[in-house]
BADRENDREN-802107 format. One record per residue: residue number from 1; residue in three letters; chain; y, z, x of N, C-alpha, C, O in turn. Coordinates in steps of 0.05 Angstrom, whole numbers. Example, Ala and Ser with C-alpha at 12.3 -4.5 7.8 and 13.67 -1.06 7.14 Angstrom:
2
<node 1 ALA A <-114 156 264> <-90 156 246> <-66 156 264> <-66 169 285>>;
<node 2 SER A <-45 142 257> <-21 143 273> <1 157 258> <23 161 268>>;
This chain:
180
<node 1 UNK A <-46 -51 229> <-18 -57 223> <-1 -33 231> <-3 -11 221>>;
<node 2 UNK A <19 -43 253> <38 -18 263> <57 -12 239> <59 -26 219>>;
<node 3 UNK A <75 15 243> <91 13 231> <125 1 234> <137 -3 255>>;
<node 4 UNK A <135 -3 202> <159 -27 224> <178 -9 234> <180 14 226>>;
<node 5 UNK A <191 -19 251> <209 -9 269> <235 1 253> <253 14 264>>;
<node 6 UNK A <237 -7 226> <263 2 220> <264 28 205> <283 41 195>>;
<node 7 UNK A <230 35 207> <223 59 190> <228 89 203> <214 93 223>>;
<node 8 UNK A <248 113 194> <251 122 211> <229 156 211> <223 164 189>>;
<node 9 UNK A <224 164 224> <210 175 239> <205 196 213> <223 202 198>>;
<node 10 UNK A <173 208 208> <167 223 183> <177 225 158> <183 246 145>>;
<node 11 UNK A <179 189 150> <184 182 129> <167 165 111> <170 154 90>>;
<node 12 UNK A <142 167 134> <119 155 129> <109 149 98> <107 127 88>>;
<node 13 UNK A <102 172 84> <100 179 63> <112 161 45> <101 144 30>>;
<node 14 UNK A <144 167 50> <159 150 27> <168 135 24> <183 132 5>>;
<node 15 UNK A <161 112 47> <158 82 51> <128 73 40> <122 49 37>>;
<node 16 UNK A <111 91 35> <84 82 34> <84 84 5> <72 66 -7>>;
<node 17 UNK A <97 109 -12> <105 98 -39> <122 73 -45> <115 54 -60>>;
<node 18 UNK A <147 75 -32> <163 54 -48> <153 20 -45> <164 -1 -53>>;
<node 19 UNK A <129 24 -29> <120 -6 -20> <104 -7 -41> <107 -23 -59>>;
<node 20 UNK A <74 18 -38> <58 12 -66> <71 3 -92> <63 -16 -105>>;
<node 21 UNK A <94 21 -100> <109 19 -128> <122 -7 -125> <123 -18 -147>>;
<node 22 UNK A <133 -24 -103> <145 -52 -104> <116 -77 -107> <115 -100 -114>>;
<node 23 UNK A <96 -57 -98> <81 -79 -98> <64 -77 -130> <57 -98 -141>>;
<node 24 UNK A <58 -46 -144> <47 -51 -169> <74 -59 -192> <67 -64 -215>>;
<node 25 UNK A <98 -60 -189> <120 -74 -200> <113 -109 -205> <115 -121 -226>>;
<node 26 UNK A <104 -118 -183> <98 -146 -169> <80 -146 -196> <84 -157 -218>>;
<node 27 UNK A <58 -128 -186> <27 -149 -213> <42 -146 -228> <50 -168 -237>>;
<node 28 UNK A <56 -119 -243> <62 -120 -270> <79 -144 -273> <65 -163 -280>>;
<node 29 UNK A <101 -150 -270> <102 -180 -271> <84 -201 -279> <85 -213 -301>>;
<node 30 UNK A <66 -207 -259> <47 -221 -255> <30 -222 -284> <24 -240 -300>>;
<node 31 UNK A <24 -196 -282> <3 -183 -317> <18 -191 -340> <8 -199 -361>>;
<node 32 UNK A <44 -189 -336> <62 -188 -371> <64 -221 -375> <55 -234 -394>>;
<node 33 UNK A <72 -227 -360> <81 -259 -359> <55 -270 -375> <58 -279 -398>>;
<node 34 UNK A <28 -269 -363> <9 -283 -366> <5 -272 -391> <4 -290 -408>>;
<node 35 UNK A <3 -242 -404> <4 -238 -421> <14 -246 -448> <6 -243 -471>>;
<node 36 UNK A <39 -261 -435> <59 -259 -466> <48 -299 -467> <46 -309 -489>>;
<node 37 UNK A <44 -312 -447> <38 -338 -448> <14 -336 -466> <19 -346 -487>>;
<node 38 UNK A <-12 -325 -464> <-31 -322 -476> <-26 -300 -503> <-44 -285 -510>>;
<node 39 UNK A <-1 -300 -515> <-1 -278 -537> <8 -302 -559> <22 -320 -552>>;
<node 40 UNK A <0 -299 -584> <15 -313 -613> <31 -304 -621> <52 -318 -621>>;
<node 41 UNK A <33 -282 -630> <56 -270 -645> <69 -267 -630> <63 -258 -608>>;
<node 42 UNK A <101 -277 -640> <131 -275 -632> <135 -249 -624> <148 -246 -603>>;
<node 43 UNK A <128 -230 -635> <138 -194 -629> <122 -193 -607> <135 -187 -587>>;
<node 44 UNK A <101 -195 -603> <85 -185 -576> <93 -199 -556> <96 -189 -533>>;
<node 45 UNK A <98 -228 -561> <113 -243 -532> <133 -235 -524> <139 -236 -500>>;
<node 46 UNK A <152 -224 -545> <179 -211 -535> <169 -190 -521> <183 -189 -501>>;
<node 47 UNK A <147 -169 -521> <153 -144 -519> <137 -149 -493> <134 -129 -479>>;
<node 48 UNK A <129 -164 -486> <120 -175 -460> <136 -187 -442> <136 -181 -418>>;
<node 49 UNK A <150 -204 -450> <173 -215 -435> <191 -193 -426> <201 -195 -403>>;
<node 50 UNK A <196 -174 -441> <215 -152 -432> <213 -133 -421> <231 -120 -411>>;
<node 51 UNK A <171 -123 -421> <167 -109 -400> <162 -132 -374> <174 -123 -354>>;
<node 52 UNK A <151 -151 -368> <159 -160 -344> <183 -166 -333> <185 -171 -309>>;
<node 53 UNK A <203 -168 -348> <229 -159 -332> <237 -134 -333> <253 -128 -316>>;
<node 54 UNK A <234 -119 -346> <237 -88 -335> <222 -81 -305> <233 -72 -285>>;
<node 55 UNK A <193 -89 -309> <175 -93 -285> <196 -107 -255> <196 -94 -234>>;
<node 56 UNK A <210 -127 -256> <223 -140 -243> <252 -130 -233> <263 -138 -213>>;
<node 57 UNK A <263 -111 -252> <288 -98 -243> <277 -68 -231> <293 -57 -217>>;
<node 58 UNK A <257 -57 -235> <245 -43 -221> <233 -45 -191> <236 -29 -173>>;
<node 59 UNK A <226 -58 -190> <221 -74 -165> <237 -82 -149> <229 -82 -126>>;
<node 60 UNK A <268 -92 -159> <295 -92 -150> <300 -66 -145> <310 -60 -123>>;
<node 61 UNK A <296 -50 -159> <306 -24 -149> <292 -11 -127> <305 5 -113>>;
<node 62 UNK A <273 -14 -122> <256 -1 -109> <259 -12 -79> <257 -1 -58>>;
<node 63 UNK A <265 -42 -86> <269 -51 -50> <299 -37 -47> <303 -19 -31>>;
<node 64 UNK A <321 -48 -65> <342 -30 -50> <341 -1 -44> <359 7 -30>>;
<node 65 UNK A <320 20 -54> <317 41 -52> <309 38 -17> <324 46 1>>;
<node 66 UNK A <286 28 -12> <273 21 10> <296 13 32> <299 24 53>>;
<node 67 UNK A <310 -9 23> <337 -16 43> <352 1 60> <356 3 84>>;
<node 68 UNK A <362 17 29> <377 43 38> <366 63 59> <377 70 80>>;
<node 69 UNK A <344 69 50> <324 84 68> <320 84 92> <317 100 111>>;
<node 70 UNK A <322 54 88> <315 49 129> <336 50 139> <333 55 163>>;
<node 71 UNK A <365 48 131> <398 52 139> <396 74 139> <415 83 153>>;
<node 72 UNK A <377 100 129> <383 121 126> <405 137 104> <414 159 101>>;
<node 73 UNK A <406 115 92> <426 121 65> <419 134 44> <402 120 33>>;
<node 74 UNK A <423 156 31> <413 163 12> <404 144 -21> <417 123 -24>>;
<node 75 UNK A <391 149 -37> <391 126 -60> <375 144 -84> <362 165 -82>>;
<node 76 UNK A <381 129 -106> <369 154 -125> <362 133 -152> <377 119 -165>>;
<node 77 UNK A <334 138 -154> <321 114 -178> <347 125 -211> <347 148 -219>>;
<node 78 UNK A <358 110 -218> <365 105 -243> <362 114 -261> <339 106 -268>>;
<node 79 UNK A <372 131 -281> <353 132 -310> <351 116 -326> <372 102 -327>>;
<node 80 UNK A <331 107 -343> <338 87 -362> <348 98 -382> <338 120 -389>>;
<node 81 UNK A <372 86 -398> <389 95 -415> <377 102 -446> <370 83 -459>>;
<node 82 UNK A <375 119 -453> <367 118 -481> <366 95 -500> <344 87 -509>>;
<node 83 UNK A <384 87 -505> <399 71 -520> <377 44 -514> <362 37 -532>>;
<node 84 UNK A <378 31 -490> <363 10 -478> <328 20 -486> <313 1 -482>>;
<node 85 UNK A <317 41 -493> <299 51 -502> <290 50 -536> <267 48 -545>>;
<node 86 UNK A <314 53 -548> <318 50 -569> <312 26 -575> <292 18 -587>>;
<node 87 UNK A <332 11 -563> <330 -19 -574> <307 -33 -575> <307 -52 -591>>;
<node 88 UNK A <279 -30 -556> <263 -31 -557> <244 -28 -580> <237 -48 -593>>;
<node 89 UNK A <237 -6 -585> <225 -4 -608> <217 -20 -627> <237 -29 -638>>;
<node 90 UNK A <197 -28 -637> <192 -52 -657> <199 -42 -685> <192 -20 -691>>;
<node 91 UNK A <217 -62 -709> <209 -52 -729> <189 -50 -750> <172 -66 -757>>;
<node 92 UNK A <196 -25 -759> <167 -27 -777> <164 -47 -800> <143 -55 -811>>;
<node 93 UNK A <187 -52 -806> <185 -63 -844> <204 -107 -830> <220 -122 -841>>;
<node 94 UNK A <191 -107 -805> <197 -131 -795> <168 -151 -813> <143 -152 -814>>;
<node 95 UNK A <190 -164 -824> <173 -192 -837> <152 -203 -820> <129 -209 -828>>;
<node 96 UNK A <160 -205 -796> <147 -219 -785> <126 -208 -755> <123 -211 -731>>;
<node 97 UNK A <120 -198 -769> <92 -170 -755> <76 -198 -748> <74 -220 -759>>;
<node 98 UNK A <62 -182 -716> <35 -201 -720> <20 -209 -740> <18 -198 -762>>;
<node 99 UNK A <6 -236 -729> <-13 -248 -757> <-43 -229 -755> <-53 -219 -735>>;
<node 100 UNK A <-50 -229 -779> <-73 -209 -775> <-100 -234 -766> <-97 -258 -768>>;
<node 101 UNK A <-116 -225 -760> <-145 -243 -764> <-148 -244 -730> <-142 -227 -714>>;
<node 102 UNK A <-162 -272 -722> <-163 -271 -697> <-146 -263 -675> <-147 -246 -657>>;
<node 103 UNK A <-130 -283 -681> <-104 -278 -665> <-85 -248 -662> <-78 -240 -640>>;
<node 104 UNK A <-79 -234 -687> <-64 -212 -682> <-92 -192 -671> <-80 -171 -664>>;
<node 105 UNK A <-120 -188 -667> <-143 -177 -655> <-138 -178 -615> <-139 -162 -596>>;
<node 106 UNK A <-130 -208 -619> <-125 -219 -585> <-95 -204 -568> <-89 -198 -545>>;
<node 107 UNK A <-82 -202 -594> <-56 -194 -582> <-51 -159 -581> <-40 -146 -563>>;
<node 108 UNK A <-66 -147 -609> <-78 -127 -599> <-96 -116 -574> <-96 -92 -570>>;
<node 109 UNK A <-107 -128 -562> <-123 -121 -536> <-108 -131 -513> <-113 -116 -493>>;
<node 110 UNK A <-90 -152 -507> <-73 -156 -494> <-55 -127 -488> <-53 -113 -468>>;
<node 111 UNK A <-41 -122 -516> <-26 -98 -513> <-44 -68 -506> <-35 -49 -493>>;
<node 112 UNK A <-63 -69 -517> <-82 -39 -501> <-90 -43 -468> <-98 -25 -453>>;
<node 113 UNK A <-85 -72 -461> <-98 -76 -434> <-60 -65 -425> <-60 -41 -418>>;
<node 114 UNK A <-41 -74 -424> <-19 -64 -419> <-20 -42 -418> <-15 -30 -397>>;
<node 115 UNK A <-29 -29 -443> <-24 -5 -437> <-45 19 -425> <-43 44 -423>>;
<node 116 UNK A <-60 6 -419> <-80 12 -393> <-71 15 -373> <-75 36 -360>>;
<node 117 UNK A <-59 -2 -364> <-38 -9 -343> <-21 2 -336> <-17 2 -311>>;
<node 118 UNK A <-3 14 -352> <15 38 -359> <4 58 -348> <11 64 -325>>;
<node 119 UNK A <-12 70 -360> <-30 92 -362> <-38 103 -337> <-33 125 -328>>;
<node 120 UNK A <-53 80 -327> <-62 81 -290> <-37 84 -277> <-36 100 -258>>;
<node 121 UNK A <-19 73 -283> <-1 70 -260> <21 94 -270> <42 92 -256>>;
<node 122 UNK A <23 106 -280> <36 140 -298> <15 157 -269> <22 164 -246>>;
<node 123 UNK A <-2 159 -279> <-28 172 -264> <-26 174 -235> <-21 193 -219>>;
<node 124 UNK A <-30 152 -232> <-14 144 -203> <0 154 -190> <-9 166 -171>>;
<node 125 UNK A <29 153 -197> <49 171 -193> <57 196 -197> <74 205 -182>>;
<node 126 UNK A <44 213 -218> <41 232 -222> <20 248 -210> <18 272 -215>>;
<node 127 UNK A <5 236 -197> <-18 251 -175> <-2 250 -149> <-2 271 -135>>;
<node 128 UNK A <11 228 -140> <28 228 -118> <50 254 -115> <56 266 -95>>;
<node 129 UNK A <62 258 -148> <88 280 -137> <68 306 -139> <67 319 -118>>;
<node 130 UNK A <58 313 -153> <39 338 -151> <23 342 -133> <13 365 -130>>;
<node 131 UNK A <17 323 -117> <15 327 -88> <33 322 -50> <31 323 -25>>;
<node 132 UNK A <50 316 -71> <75 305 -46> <81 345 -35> <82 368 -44>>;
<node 133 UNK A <83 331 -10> <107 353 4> <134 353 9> <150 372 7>>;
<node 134 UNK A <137 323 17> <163 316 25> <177 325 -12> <166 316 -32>>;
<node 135 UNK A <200 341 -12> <206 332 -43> <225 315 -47> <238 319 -67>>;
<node 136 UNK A <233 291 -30> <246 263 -33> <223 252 -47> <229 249 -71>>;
<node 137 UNK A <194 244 -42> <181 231 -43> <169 243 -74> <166 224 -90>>;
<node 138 UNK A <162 265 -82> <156 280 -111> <179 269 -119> <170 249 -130>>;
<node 139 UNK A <209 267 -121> <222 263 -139> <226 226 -146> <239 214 -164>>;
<node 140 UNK A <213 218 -127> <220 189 -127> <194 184 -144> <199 170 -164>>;
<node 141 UNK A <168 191 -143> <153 194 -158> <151 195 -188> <147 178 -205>>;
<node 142 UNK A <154 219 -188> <171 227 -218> <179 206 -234> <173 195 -255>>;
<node 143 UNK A <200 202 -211> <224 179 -230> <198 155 -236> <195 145 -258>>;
<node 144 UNK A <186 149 -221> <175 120 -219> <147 132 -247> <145 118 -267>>;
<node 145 UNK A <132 150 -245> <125 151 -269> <142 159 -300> <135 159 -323>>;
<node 146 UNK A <159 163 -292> <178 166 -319> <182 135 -334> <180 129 -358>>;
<node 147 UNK A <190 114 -306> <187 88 -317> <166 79 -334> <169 71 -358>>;
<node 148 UNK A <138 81 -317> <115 83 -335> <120 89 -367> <121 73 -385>>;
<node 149 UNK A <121 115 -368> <120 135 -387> <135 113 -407> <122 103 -426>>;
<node 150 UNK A <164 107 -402> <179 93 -426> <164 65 -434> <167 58 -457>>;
<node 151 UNK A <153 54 -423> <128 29 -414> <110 41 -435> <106 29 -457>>;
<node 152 UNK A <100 60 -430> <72 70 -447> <88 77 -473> <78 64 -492>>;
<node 153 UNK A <108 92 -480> <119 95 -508> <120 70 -530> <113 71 -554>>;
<node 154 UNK A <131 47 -514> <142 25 -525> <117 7 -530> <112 -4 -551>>;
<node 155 UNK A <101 7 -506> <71 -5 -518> <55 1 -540> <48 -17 -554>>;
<node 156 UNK A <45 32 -547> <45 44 -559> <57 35 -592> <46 22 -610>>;
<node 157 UNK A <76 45 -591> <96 46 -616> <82 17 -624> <75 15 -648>>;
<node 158 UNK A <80 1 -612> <79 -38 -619> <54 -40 -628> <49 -56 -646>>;
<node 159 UNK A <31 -23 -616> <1 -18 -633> <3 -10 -659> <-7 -19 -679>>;
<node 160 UNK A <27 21 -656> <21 36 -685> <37 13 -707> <30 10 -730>>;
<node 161 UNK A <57 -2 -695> <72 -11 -721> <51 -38 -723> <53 -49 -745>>;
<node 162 UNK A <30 -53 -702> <17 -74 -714> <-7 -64 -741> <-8 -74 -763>>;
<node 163 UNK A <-20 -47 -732> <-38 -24 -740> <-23 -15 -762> <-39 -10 -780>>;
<node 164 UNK A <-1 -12 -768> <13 -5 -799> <4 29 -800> <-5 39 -821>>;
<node 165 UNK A <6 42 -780> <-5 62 -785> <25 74 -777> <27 96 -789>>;
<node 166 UNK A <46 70 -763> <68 87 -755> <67 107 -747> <87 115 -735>>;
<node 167 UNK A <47 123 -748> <46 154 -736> <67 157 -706> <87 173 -706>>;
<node 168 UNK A <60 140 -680> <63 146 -666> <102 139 -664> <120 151 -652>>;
<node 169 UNK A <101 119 -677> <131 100 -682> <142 131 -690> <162 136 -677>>;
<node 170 UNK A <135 150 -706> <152 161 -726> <156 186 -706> <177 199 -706>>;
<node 171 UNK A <132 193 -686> <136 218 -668> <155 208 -645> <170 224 -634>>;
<node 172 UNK A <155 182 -639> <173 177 -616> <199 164 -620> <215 160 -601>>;
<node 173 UNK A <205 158 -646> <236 156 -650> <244 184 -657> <268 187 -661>>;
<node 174 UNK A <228 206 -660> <240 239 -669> <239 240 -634> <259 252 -624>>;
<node 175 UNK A <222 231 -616> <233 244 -592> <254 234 -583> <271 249 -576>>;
<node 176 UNK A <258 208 -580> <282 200 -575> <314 202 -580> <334 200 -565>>;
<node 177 UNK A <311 208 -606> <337 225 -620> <342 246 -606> <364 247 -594>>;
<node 178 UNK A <325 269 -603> <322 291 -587> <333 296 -554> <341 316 -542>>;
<node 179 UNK A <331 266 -547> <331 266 -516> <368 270 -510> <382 267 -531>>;
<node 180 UNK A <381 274 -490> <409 270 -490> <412 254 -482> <435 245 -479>>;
């Protein structure tokens, strides 16, 4: 497979990220959806439904990043807003927590397979900028495991508050406050 013609010359590299990242955007999609269809509890389908469309506006972002690129336009991944981070968060003293027994067991492993998923794909990206040269391509990196990163917090947090253990809920709403 040549390369396409609209790609312009030793940018190799950072077309070869923003395709992988449009295309592991794609499964995640693919992964959450099926996930939240096969989940019981109401809280874990939400929190599935919302990372596959986070998954999906990421992926939006990433082709227009890609667009720009080949115009030669500059483009710069997004931050996600705190606030939209926040809202996330599950609560703890929510009535309506997973059911325990079989079912909240299934939806628990659903959410550790997510966040497996997370995990690899953080990794991913973060082996990419610590070894990038180009530093367009480290910082696009970065950004794209930072996505992860808020992915892995929010998965996370949704174990500790099914688990009733909060530990991690209680260290990552103190980081969040923290953040500007």
């Amino acid at each position: 497979m040549g390369k396409p013609a609209c790609r312009p010359p030793g940018r190799e590299k950072l077309f070869r990220l923003l395709e992988t990242g449009i295309e592991l955007e794609k499964q995640g999609v693919r992964a959450y959806l099926k996930m939240a269809h096969s989940t019981k509890s109401p809280t874990a389908k939400n929190v599935f439904i919302r990372l596959a469309a986070d998954e999906l506006d990421h992926m939006e972002t990433l082709e227009k990043i890609r667009e720009a690129k080949q115009r030669g336009k500059p483009c710069r991944v997004p931050p996600v807003p705190k606030e939209e981070i926040e809202e996330l968060l599950p609560k703890l003293k929510d009535p309506c927590r997973l059911p325990r027994g079989e079912e909240g067991k299934e939806d628990l492993q659903a959410l550790r397979t997510a966040l497996d998923m997370e995990d690899r794909s953080m990794a991913h990206y973060r082996k990419i900028a610590k070894s990038a040269s180009d530093s367009k391509v480290a910082v696009l990196a970065s950004d794209l495991a930072m996505w992860e990163e808020f992915h892995h917090d929010l998965i996370k947090a949704e174990i500790e508050a099914i688990e009733s253990s909060g530990l991690y809920f209680a260290i990552l709403q103190r980081q969040l406050s923290e953040r500007p």
